[in-house]
Every structure is written in C-alpha cells, then in structure tokens.
C-alpha positions in Angstrom: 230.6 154.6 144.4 230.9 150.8 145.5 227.2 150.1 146.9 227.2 148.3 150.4 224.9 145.6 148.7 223.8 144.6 145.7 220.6 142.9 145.2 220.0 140.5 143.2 216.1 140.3 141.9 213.8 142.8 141.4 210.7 140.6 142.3 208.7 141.7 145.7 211.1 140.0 148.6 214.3 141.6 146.1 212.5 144.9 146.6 211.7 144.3 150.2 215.6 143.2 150.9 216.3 147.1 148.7 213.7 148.8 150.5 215.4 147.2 154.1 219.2 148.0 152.8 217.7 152.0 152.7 216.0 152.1 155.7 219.2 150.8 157.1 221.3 153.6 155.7 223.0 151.6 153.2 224.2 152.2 149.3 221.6 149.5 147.4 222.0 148.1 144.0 219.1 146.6 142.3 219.8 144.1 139.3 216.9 142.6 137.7 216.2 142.4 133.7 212.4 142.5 133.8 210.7 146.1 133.9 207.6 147.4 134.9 205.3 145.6 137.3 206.2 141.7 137.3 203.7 139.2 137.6 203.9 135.5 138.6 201.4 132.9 139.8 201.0 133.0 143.4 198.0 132.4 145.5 198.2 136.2 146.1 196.7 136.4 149.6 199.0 138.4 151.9 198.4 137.2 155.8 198.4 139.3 158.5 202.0 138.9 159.2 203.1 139.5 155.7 200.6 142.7 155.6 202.3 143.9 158.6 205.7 143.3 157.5 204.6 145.8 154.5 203.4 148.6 156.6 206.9 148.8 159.0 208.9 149.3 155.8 206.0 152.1 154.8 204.4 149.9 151.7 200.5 149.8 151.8 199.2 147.8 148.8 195.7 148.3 147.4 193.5 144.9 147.9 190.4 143.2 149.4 190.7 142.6 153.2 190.9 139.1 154.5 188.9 137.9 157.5 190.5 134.0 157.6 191.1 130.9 156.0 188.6 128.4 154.8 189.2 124.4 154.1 186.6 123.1 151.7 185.7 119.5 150.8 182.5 118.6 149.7 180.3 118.7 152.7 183.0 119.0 155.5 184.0 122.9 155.6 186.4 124.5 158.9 186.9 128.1 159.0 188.8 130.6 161.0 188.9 133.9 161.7 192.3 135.7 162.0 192.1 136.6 165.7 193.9 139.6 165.9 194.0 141.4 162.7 193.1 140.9 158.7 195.4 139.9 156.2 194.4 141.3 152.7 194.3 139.9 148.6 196.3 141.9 146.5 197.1 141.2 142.9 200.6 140.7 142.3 201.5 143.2 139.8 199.6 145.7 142.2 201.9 144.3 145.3 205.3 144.7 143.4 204.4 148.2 142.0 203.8 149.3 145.3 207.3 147.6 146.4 209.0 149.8 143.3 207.8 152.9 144.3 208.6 152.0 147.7 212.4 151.6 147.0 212.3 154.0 144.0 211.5 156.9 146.8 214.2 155.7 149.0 217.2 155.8 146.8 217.5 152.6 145.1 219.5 152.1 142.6 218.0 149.8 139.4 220.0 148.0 137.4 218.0 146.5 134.4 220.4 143.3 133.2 220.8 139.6 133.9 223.6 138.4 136.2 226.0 135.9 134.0 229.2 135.3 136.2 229.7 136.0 140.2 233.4 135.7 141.4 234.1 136.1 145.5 237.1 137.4 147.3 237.6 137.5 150.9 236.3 141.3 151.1 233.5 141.5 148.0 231.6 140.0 145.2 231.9 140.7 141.7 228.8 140.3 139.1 229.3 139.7 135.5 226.2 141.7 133.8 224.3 140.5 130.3 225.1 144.5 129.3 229.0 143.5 129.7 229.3 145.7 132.8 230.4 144.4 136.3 228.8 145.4 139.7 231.4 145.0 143.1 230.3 145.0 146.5 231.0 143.8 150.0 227.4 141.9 150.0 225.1 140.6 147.3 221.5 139.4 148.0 220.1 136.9 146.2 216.5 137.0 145.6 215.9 135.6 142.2 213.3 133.3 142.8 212.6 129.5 143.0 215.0 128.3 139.7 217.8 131.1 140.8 220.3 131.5 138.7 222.9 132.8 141.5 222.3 130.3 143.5 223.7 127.9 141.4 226.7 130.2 140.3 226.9 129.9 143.9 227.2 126.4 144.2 224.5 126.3 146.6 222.3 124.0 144.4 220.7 121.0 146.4 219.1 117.7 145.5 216.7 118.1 142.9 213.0 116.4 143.9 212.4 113.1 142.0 210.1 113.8 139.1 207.1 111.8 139.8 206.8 114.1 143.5 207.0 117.2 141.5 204.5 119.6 142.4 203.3 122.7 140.4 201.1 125.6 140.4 198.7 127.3 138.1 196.6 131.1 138.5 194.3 133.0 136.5 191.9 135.2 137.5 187.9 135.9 137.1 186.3 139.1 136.8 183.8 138.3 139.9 182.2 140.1 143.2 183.7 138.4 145.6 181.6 135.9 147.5 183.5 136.0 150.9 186.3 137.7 153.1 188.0 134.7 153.1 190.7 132.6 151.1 189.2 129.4 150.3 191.0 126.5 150.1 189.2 123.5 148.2 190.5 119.8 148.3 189.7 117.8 145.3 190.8 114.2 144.3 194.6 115.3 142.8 194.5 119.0 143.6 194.1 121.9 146.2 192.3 125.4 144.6 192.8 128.2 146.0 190.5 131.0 146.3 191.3 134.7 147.2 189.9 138.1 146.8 191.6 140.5 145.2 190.1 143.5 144.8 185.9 144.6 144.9 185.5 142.8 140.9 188.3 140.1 141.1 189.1 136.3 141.9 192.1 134.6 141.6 192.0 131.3 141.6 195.3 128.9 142.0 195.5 125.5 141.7 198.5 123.4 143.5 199.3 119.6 142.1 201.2 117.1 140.0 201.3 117.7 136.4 199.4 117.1 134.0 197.4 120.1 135.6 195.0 122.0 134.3 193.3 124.6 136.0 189.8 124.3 134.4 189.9 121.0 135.0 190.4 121.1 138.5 187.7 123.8 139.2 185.3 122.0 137.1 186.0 118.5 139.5 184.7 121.2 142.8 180.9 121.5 142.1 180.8 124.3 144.4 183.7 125.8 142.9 182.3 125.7 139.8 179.2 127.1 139.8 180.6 129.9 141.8 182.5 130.8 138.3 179.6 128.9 135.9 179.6 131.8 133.0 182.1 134.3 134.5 184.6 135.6 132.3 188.4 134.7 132.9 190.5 138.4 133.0 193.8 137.2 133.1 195.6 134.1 130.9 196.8 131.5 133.0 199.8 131.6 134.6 202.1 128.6 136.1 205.5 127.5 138.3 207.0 124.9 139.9 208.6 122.4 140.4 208.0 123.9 144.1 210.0 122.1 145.6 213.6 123.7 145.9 216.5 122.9 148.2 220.1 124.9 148.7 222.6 123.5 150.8 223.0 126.6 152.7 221.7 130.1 152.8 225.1 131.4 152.4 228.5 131.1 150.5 231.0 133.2 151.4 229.6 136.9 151.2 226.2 135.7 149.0 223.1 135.5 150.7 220.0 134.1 149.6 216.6 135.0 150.9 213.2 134.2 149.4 212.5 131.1 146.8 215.8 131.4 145.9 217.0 130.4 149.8 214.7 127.1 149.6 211.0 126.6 149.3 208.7 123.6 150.1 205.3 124.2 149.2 202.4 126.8 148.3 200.2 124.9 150.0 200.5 127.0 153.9 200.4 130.8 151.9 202.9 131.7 154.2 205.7 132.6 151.3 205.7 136.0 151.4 205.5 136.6 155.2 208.6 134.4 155.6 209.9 135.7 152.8 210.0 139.3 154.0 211.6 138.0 157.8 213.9 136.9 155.6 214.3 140.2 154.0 214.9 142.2 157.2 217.2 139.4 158.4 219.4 139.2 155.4 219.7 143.0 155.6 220.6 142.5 159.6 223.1 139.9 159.0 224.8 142.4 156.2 225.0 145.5 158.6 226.7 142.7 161.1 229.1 141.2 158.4 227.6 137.7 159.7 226.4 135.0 157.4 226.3 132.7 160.7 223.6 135.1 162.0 221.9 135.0 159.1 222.0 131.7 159.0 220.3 131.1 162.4 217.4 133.8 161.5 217.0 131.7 158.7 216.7 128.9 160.4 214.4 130.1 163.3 211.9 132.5 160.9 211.7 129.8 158.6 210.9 126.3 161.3 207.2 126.2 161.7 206.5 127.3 157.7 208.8 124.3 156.8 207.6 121.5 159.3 203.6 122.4 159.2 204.0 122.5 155.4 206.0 119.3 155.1 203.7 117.8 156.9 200.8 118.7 154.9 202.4 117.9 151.5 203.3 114.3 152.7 199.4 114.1 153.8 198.1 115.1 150.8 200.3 112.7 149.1 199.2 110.0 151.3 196.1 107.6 151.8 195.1 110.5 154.4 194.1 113.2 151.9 190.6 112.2 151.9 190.2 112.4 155.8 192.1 115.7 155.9 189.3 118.6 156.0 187.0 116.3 158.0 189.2 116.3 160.3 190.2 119.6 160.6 186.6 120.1 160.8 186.0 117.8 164.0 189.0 120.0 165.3 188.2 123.5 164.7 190.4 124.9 167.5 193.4 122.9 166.4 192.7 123.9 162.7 192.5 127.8 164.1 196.0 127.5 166.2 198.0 126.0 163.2 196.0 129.3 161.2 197.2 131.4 163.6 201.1 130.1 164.3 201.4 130.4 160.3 200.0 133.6 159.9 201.5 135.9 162.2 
C-alpha cells in the first residue's frame, strides 16, 4: 500500500512528524539508516513549550524538571523562573526512545536505509533507497537534520555561512547531583556553556563557539563552572555539530517538505530547537492533510519569527564589542530578560 507520507529521518522532530501523520489517520513511512536510540549533541533541555508539545502527541520522557533559565558571567547573574509551568532535562537518547515507542505503538512504519535519489511528479515523490528499493508517495517529510541530504536533492540548498562566522557545538556529560533546577547559561570570553540537568546523577554540559573549540577548555576559563565539576568524572565522550548556521531557500519544493534543522536553523544559543521544531512537526503534517505547501509555508514562517529574530540578534551580540556587557545588562533588566524567557519558551 502507497503510504500518504513518507518521512524522511528518524531523529526526534522525524518521529514527532510520524507520530503527527498517525494521529492524523494517515499511512506513515519512516526512512532512517541509524537504529536504536540516536544520540547527538544538543543542549538537551526541553522548555515548557516543547514539553508540552510531547504530552499532546502522548510522549512523556523521563528527566529532571526545569524551574528557569540562568545567565552567568562572573559576578553579574539574572534568573527567571518559567511562570507558568516547568520545562524538563532529558538526555537525548532517552527523548528519542520515548519518540520510537511513541510511533512504534501507533503504526509506523520503519524503513532502516539511506535516501540516494528523490524524483517529483505532479501527484508524488519517489525515493531511491541505499537497499536498491524505492519508496512512492503523495508527500515526503524531510527531517534529516542540519547537513540534510534531501534538502539538497531538493535543490533547496542556501548560501553557505562564510567560514570565519562558523559557529559549532560540543556536549558531554558528568556523572553529578545536580546543583540547581535550572539551565545555566555561562558567558565566557569566546564561548557560551550550557548547563542542564538531566536526570537525579547527571550534567550535560554544551558548549556553543567558533572552532578551535574545546569543551574542557572552555569550562576550565568559568571558575565557577569549574569547580562545580573539579574531580567529577565525565560519563559520556564528547560529542559535536555545526556549522549551525543553515539556510534553504524555501521550506518546500514541489511536494517535499522540510521541517526541523533540515528547514533552516540559526543558532543553539535561545534552546528553543526542539519546541519549534515540533510546531513545525504538527504543521508539516497539517499542510499534508490540506495538500498545501503555501500553508505550510506561512506556519513556517509564523512558528518560526520570534526563535529566528531574538536569536539573530543575540548571535550578532555575542559577535560584537557588546558581548561583555551582555549579562550585566540583562541583569539591570530582569523583567525584560524574564519576557524574552518567556516569549521563547512557550
């Protein structure tokens, strides 16, 4: 039977997109090569929004609740509180097991191979597999991450970042109480760290810069930071990605969308990935059921404005001569620090 949609990538916004498609009532293909939990370096704090994305679409990961966000920078420090409810730190290979058994229970259909070739007609989509097999249907959803491969069989590509404004992430975590409810965000010289609880024994700790980055490195330039972790044991390897920055000319081409990384991403630097990457989701879904990449395109567009101005905006200041200046002010403006908190999180 031809599925209504294929999906392509089996990381968590390909499984919320799955997960959405059966909820819907629809015929979902998964394609992804990778099995078993997949892990990838991510600041791993869900915010409220993104928390409550997961429980509508009946996915309830195990984690360490999250009270708010902290800025840190040597003696200035600004906090917030989420107002209305708490977000929570979940590892990511515990976040995208719950997402498989999530869409495992409803129906979906797993395909484990690597798209090489997509060819469009007016009425459907074709996918070359790596196993030699092809896939048809009316829809395919791209979610394959930052560097996605579809997207470029797409020829929805854009402008690649100039090297020298390249920003990348690193992650690994410690095996650590934690110390507070919530995320930590610490501004050094070159680099942000960030700081969340993940469960009742657990750190992670991610790191956001230009390369050369090393994540010991930049936790041992944050004194408070690092004796925090002075003599606690690393449980997990490092783990990195980037360049961050990704454009595509358009979310759509022909009857392939793309939602998640793979639809564009700015910067890590807001945590707000996942929550707009599972709007995304449900839109993408929407916008299939309605045969309407212009809809799409608008839900895009609109779930997608604040996350990509506030964020610009912050990368260009920590780029800039403001950097220093940026958690001491946020510090002499606590409530405006709070609403930007807020407007991103929910």
């Amino acid at each position: 039977m031809k599925p209504h949609v294929v999906v392509v990538g089996g990381g968590p916004i390909g499984l919320a997109c799955a997960i959405e498609a059966r909820i819907d009532g629809m015929d979902v293909v998964l394609v992804e090569p990778r099995v078993g939990p997949i892990d990838k370096a991510c600041g791993e704090g869900l915010m409220p929004g993104a928390l409550a994305a997961l429980h509508r679409i009946g996915v309830d990961p195990h984690g360490r609740r999250l009270d708010g966000i902290a800025y840190l920078d040597g003696a200035s420090r600004v906090e917030h509180r989420f107002a209305e409810r708490p977000g929570r730190g979940v590892r990511r290979t515990v976040l995208h097991q719950a997402l498989a058994e999530r869409a495992a229970e409803l129906g979906a259909h797993r395909i484990h191979a690597k798209v090489t070739a997509l060819s469009q007609t007016a009425d459907g989509v074709t996918l070359t597999l790596s196993t030699g097999e092809t896939v048809e249907a009316p829809w395919v959803i791209a979610a394959d991450g930052l560097h996605s491969p579809v997207r470029r069989m797409a020829g929805l590509d854009g402008r690649a970042q100039a090297a020298q404004r390249r920003r990348f992430g690193l992650r690994k975590h410690f095996g650590v109480e934690p110390w507070t409810s919530l995320v930590e965000v610490h501004w050094s010289h070159g680099a942000e760290a960030y700081v969340t609880p993940v469960d009742d024994r657990t750190v992670g700790v991610a790191v956001l810069g230009s390369r050369p980055l090393d994540i010991d490195q930049v936790i041992a330039g944050i004194p408070e930071l690092a004796g925090r972790l002075d003599g606690v044991p690393s449980v997990s390897d490092p783990r990195g990605a980037g360049p961050l920055l990704q454009r595509a000319r358009s979310r759509s081409a022909g009857r392939v969308l793309l939602a998640g990384d793979a639809s564009g991403y700015v910067d890590a630097l807001t945590g707000e990935g996942m929550r707009v990457g599972f709007a995304q989701a449900r839109a993408s879904v929407a916008a299939v059921r309605a045969g309407s990449t212009e809809q799409y395109e608008r839900a895009w567009r609109a779930t997608t404005r604040d996350f990509r101005m506030l964020t610009s905006a912050l990368v260009v200041a920590a780029r800039s001569s403001f950097r220093p200046r940026i958690v001491p002010t946020a510090a002499r403006r606590p409530e405006l620090f709070g609403s930007i908190v807020e407007r991103l999180s929910h």
